[in-house]
Every structure is written in structure tokens, then in C-alpha cells.
TORLO-562415 format. One record per residue (C-alpha): x, z, y negated. Coordinates in Angstrom, 1 decimal. Layout:
<pts>
xx	zz	yy
X	Z	Y
...
</pts>
This chain:
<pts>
xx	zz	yy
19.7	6.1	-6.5
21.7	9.0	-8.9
19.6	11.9	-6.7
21.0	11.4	-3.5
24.1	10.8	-5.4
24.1	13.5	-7.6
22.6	16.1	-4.3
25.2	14.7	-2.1
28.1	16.2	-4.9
26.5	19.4	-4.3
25.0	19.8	-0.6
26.4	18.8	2.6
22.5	17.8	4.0
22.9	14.4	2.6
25.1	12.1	3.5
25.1	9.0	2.1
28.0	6.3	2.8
28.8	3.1	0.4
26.4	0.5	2.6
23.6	3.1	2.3
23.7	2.9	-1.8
23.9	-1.0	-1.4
21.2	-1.3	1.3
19.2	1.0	-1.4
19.8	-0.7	-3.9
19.1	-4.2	-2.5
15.9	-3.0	-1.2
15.0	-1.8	-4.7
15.8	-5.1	-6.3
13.9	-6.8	-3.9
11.2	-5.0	-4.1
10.6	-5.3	-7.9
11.2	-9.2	-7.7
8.6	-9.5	-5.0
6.2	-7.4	-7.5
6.9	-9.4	-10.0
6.8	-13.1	-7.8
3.2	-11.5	-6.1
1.9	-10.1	-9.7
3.0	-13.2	-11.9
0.0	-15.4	-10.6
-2.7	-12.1	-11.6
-5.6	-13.0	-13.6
-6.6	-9.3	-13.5
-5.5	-5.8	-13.8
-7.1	-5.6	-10.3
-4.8	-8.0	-8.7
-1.9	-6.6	-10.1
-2.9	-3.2	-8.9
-3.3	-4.7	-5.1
-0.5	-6.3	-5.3
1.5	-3.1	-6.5
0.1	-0.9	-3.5
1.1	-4.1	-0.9
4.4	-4.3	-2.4
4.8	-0.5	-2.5
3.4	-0.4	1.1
6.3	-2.6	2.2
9.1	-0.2	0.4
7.8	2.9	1.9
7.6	1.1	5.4
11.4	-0.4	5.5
12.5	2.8	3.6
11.2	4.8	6.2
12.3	3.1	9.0
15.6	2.7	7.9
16.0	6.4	6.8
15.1	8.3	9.5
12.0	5.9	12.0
8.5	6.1	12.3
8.8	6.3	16.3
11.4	8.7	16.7
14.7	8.8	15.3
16.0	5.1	13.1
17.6	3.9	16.5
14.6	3.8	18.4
14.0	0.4	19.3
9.9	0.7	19.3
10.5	0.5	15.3
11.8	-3.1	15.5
7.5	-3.1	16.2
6.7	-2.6	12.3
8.6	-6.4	11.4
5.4	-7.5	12.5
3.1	-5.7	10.2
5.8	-7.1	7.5
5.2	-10.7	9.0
1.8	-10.6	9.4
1.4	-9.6	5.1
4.0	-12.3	4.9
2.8	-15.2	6.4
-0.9	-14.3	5.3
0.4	-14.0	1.7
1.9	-17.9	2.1
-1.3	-19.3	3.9
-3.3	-17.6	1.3
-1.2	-19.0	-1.8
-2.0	-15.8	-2.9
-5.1	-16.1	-3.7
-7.1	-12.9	-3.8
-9.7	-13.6	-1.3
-6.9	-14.6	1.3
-5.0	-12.3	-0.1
-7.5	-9.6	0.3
-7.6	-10.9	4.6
-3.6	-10.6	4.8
-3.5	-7.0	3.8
-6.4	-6.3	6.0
-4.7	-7.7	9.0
-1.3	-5.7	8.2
-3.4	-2.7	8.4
-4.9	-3.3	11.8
-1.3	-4.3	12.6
0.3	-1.2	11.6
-2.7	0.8	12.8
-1.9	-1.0	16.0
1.5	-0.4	16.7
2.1	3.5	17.8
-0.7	2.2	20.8
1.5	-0.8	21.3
4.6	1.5	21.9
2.5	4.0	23.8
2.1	0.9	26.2
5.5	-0.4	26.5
7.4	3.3	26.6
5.1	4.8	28.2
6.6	8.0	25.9
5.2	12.1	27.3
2.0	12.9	24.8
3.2	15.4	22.3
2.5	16.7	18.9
5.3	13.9	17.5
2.8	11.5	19.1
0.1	12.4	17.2
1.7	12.7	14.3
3.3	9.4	14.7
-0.3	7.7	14.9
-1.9	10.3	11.9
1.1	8.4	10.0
0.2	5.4	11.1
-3.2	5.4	10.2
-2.4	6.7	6.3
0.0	3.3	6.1
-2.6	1.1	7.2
-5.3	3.3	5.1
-2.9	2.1	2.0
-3.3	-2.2	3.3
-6.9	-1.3	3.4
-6.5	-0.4	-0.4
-4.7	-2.8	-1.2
-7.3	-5.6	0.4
-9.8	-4.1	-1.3
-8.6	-4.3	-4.6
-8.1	-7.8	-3.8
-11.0	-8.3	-3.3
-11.7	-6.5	-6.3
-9.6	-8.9	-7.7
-11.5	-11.9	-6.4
-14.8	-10.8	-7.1
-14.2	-10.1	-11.0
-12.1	-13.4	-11.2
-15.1	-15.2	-9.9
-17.6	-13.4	-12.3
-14.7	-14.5	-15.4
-15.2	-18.3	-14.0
-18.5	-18.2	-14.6
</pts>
């Protein structure tokens, strides 16, 4: 949080008001708690690791919505569409207990989730095809490339917790 602060006393480009440095900073904080609540129940380097890329997946996703929006500018309603990539991680995280294998089948339907939106908001806005378009799903596609990751280091995760069990 000191670089935009310490840019901002020297450039006019960024602009950042009181409730920016607190939304920052809450997002920060609750980001490294949910690390910590997600990587306190690892049995393995590998689960920590998938839960680090989830968890880091989530702070680029709000960060960059709230910054400047995935689909268009931050105001553009069709980003409201990436709460449900959030909720689907969430709610598979709970009915997994966060247990790797469940774990691992949470992260790989937030990645068909994000993967799915830009076509969702195609279909409801109905938007002119354009190079922003395209670029929109190309970004799209490296988010849910970094779920993917993360699943599979969970099931990383489950597969040498299994072998340990043994």
C-alpha cells in the first residue's frame, strides 16, 4: 500500500482517495487470513501451494474488478458476473471441508465458471465483437488456467496424502 502512496506524492496518474487505501487494505487482510484459515488444515507442501494459488486467484479477481473491471470499465455491471466464480470456490470449499480431493473439484468448477462468464455476458449484452472482446476472454481463460492449477495441486495434494496414509 506505500507505492500508490508514495507514486501518488509524485504523479498526478494515480489517484487514490482514503476509502481506496481502506478497501486495499481490508482486502489484503482478508486475503492473508483466508490463506492462513484454507492452509492451517495442510498436511503437505502441495496443499499449501493450491491453496496459495486459490487464495491468490481470488485477490487478483476482486482486485481487478474493483480497480479498473474485467468487462469494461469497474462500473460495468457484467462484472457483478465474476461473484459467482467467487461463490462457486466458496461454497465448494465448505461442502468439501476442505479436503483436497473436494477441494481439488471446487477449483475446477471456478475455472469453468470464470472461463464461462465473458460468453455469459456476450449473451446477455449482446456487446459489438472487438479486439477488447477477445481480449476480455484471452483474460478470462489465463484466470481460469490459474483454478486449473490450483485443482491440480490439490489433487496433488490428495494423492501424496493418501500415499502418506498408507
Amino acid at each position: 500500500m506505500l507505492v500508490p502512496f508514495v507514486v501518488a506524492q509524485f504523479s498526478s496518474g494515480v489517484v487514490w482517495t482514503l476509502a481506496n487505501f481502506i478497501i486495499a487494505g481490508i482486502l489484503l487482510l482478508g486475503t492473508g487470513l483466508l490463506y492462513l484459515l484454507v492452509a492451517s488444515t495442510a498436511r503437505n507442501g502441495a496443499y499449501r501451494l493450491a491453496a496459495g494459488v486459490a487464495v491468490a486467484a481470488t485477490f487478483l479477481l476482486v482486485w481487478g474488478n474493483l480497480a479498473v473491471g474485467f468487462i469494461g470499465s469497474e462500473d460495468n455491471p457484467a462484472n457483478l458476473l465474476y461473484i459467482g466464480v467467487l461463490a462457486v470456490g466458496f461454497v465448494g470449499a465448505v461442502v468439501a471441508q476442505l479436503q483436497p480431493m473436494g477441494m481439488a473439484k471446487a477449483m475446477f468448477a471456478a475455472a469453468l465458471t470464470q472461463f464461462a462468464v465473458p460468453f455469459v455476458a456476450l449473451s446477455i449484452w449482446r456487446p459489438e465483437l472487438t479486439l477488447g472482446v477477445l481480449w476480455v476472454i484471452v483474460l478470462n481463460t489465463v484466470f481460469a488456467g490459474i483454478w486449473v492449477v490450483s485443482a491440480l495441486l490439490f489433487r496433488r495434494a490428495n494423492a501424496i496424502g493418501s500415499t502418506l496414509n498408507r
